[in-house]
C-alpha positions as CSV (number, residue, x, y, z in Angstrom):
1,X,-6.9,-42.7,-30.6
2,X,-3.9,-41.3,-32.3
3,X,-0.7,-40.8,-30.2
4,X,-0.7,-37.0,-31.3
5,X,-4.0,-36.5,-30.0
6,X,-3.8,-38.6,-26.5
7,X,-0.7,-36.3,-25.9
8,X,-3.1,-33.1,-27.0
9,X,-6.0,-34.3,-24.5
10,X,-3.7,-34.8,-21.9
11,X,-2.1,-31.9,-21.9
12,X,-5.7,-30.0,-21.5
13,X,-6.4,-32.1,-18.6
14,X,-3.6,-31.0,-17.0
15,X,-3.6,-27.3,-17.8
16,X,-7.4,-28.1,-16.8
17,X,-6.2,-28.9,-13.1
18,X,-3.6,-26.6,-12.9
19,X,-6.4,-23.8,-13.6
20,X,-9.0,-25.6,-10.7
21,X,-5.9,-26.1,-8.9
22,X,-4.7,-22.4,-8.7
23,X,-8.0,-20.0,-9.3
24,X,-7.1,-16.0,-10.0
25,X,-8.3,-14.9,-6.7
26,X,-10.3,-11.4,-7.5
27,X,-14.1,-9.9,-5.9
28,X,-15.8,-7.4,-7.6
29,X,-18.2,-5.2,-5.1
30,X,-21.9,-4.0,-6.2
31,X,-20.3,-0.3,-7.9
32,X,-18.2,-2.3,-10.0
33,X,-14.8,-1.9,-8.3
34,X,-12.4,-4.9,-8.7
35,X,-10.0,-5.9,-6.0
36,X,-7.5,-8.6,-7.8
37,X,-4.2,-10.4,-6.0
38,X,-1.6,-9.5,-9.0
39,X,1.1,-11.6,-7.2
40,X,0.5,-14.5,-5.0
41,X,4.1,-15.1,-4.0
42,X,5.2,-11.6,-3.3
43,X,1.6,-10.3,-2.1
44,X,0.8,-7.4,-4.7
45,X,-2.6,-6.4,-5.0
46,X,-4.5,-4.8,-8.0
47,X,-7.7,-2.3,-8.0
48,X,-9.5,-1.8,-11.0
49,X,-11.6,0.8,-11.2
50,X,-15.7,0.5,-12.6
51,X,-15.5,-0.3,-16.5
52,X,-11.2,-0.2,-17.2
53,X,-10.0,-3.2,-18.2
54,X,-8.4,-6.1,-16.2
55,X,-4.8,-5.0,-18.4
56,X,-5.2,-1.8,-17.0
57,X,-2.6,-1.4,-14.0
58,X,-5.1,0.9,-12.2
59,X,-3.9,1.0,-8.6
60,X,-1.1,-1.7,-7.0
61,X,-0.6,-2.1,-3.6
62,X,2.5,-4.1,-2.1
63,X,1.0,-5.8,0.4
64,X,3.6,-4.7,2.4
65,X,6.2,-3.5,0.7
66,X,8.0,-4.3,4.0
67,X,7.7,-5.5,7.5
68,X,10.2,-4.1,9.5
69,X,10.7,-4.1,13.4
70,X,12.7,-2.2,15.8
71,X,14.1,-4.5,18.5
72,X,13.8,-3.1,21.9
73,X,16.4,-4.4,23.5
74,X,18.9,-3.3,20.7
75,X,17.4,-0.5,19.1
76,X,18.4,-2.0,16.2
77,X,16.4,-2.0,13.1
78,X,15.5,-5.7,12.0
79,X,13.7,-6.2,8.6
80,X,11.8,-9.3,8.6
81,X,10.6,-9.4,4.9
82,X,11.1,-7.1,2.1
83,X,10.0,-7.3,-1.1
84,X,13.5,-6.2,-3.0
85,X,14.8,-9.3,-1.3
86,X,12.9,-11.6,-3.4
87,X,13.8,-15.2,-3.0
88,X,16.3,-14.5,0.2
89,X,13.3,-13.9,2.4
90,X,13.3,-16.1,5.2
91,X,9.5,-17.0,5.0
92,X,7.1,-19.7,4.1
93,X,5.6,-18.8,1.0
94,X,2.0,-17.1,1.4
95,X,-0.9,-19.3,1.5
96,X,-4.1,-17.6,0.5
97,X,-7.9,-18.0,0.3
98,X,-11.1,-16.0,0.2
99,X,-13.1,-14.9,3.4
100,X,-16.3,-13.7,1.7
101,X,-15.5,-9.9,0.2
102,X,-12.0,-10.7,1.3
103,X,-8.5,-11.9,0.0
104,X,-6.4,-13.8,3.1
105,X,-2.9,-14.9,3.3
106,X,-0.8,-16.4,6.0
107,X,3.2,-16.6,6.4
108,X,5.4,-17.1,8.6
109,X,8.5,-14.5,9.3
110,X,11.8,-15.5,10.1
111,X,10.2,-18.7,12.1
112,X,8.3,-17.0,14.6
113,X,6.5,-14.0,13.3
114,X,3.1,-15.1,12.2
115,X,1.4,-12.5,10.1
116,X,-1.9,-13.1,9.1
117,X,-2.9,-10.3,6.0
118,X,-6.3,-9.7,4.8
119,X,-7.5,-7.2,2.4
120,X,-11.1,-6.4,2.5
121,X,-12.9,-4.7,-0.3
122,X,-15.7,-2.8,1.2
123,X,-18.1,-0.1,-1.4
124,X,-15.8,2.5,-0.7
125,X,-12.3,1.3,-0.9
126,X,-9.9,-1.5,0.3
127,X,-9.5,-1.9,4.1
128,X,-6.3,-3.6,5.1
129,X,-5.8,-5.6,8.6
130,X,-2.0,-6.9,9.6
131,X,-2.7,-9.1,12.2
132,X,0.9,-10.7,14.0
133,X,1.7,-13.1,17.0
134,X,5.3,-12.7,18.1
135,X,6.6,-16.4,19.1
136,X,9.4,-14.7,19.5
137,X,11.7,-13.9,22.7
138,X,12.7,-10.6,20.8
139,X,10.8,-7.7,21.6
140,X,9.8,-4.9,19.0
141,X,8.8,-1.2,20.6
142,X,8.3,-0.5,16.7
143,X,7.0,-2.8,14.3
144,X,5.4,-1.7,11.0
145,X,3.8,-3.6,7.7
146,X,4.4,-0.9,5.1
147,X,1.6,-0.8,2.4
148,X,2.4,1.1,-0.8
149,X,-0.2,2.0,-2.6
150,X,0.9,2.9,-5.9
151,X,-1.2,5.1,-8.2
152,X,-0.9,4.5,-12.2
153,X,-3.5,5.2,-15.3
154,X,-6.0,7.2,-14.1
155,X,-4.5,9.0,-10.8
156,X,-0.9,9.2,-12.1
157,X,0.5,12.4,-10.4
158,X,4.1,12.9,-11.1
159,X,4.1,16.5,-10.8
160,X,2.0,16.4,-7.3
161,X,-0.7,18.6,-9.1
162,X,-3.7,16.6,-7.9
163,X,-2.4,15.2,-4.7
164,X,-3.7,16.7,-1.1
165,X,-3.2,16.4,2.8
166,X,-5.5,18.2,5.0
167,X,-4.6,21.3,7.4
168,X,-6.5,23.1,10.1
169,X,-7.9,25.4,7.4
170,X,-8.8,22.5,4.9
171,X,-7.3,20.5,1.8
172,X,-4.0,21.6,0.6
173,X,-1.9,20.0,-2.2
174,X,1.1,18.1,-0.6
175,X,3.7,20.2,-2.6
176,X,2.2,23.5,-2.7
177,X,5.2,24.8,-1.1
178,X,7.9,23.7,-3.9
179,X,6.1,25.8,-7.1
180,X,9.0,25.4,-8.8
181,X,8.4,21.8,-9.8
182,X,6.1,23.0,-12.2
183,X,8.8,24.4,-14.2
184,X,11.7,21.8,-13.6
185,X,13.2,19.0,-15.9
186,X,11.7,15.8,-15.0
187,X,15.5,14.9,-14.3
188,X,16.0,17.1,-11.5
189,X,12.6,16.6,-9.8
190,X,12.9,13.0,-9.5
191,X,13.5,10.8,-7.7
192,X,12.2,12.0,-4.7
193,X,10.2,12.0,-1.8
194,X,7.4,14.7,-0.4
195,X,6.3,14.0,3.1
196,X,3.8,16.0,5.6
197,X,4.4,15.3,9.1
198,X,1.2,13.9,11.3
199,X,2.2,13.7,15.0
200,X,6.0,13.2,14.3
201,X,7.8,17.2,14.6
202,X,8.4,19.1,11.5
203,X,11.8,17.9,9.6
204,X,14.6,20.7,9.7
205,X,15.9,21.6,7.2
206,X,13.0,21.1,5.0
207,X,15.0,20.2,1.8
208,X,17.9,17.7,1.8
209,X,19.2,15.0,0.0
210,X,20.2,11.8,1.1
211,X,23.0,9.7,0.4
212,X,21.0,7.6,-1.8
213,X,20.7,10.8,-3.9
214,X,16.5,11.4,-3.2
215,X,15.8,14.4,-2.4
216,X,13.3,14.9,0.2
217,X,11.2,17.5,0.7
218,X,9.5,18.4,3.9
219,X,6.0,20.1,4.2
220,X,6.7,22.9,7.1
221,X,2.4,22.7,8.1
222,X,1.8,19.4,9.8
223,X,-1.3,17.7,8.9
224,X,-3.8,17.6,11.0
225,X,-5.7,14.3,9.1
226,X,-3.8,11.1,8.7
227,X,-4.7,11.1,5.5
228,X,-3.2,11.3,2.2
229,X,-5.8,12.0,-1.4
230,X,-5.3,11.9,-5.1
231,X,-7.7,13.1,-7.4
232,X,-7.9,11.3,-10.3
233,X,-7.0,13.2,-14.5
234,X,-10.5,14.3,-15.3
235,X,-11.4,15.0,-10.8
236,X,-14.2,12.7,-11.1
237,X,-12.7,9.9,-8.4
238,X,-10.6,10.3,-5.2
239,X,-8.0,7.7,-3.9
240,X,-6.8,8.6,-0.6
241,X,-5.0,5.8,1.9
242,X,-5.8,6.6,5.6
243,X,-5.4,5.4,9.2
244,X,-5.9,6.4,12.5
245,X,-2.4,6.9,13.9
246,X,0.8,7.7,12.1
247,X,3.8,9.7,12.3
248,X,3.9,11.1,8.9
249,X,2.5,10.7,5.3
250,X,4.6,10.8,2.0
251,X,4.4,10.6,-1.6
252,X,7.0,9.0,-4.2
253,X,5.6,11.3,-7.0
254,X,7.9,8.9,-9.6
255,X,4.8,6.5,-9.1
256,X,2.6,8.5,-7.3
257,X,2.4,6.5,-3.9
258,X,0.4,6.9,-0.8
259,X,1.7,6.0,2.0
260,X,0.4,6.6,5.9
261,X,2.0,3.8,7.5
262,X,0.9,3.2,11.1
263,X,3.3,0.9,13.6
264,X,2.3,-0.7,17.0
265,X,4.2,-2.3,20.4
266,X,4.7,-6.2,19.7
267,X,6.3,-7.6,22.5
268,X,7.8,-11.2,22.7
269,X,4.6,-13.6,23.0
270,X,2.5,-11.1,22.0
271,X,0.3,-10.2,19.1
272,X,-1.4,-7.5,17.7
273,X,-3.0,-5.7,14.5
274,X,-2.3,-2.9,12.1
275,X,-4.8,-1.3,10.1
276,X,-5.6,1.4,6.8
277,X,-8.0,1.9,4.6
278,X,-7.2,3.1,0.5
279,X,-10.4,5.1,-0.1
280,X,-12.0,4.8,-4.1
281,X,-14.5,6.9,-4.6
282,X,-16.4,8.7,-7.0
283,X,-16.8,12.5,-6.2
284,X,-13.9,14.8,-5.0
285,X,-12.4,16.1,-1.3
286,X,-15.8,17.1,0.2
287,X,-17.1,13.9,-0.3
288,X,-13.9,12.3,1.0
289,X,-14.0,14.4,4.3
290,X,-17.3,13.1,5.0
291,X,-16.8,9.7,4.5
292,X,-13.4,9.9,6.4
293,X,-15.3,12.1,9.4
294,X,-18.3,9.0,9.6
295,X,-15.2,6.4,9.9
């Protein structure tokens, strides 16, 4: 056999392995949906909705964008990953498989956090577990795994024109309070943040900007639904991120982000879970409400 073509075959052999070494880990579910890990390293997950294209950036969820603890003896604030960090996290690197209609990882945090993160694609949505055990001697009264779920392509939203929290009196649109965003320069609008409070109190003053120079805006109705929808251009599907307990739920309208980010008590030598659910469905708010209401 010529050299140039032993060199050739081997090199197919061993992109061959590298491909059976390291499968793309993605599920489809029976409607079509397509739940696909985007980044293995820095967990980032990737929905794709019935017919769009794998290219398409659909929906991305950072899976968490962070996990970050308040120490109880302290009451200091202690992030133990976050995803701007990169390479400085102190971490093993995520090692992942496939439980079924499930993506899995486990790492371990600073040493002694073990977090064990599954996604779950179910025919409704994606249903996120966080599941820790503190080997810790360091006590959190606070500990949360915040999931962004980031809406692009179809359910891009910068304007907040299609995105809705729920009230006592029904669906309202997150921003309906701030008309005047219809009518500003991109420029001034973002960046910023919209959030609704849940069982937290209602923020005073209700606009204010913080020293990183985001304004915030405050929604002076509490929700009375921990739950966060987006309607998609044409109103034909829903995403909406939900959970059972939270203090508040926000928007980053600059990528159109849902976030209801729960927390729970993990005490040194203890363990516990956090859970949400992104909705995906096809129909609009009514639908959604009935779904949620079954839940």
């Amino acid at each position: 056999m010529n050299i140039v073509y032993k060199i050739f075959f081997l090199l197919l052999v061993c992109a061959a392995d590298r491909v059976v070494a390291q499968p793309a880990l993605a599920i489809t579910n029976t409607s079509g949906l397509q739940l696909i890990v985007a980044d293995m390293q820095f967990p980032l997950l990737k929905v794709i909705l019935p017919g769009e294209p794998v290219s398409d950036r659909g929906i991305e969820i950072e899976f968490p964008e962070h996990v970050t603890g308040l120490v109880e003896s302290t009451n200091t604030v202690r992030h133990l990953y976050l995803v701007s960090r990169g390479n400085t996290n102190v971490r093993t690197l995520p090692a992942w498989h496939q439980e079924g209609n499930a993506l899995v990882y486990e790492t371990q945090l600073e040493g002694n956090i073990q977090m064990t993160a599954t996604a779950r694609l179910d025919s409704d949505g994606v249903h996120y577990n966080y599941r820790f055990a503190n080997h810790s001697a360091i006590s959190y009264a606070n500990l949360q795994a915040v999931t962004c779920v980031k809406l692009y392509s179809v359910f891009s939203d910068t304007l907040l024109e299609r995105t809705y929290v729920h009230h006592s009196d029904g669906f309202e649109l997150v921003a309906s309070e701030t008309p005047q965003r219809l009518e500003m320069p991109l420029t001034k609008w973002l960046p910023c943040r919209y959030l609704v409070s849940y069982t937290w109190p209602v923020h005073s003053p209700l606009i204010e900007k913080g020293a990183d120079s985001i304004t915030r805006y405050y929604k002076s109705r509490k929700a009375d639904m921990p739950l966060i929808a987006t309607l998609s251009h044409d109103k034909k599907w829903t995403a909406a991120t939900y959970t059972k307990e939270t203090g508040n739920l926000w928007t980053n309208p600059e990528r159109s982000c849902q976030h209801a980010d729960p927390y729970l008590m993990l005490p040194a030598g203890g363990s516990g879970n956090i859970e949400l659910k992104t909705y995906i469905i096809k129909g609009q708010l009514d639908r959604l409400l009935g779904i949620v209401k079954k839940a």
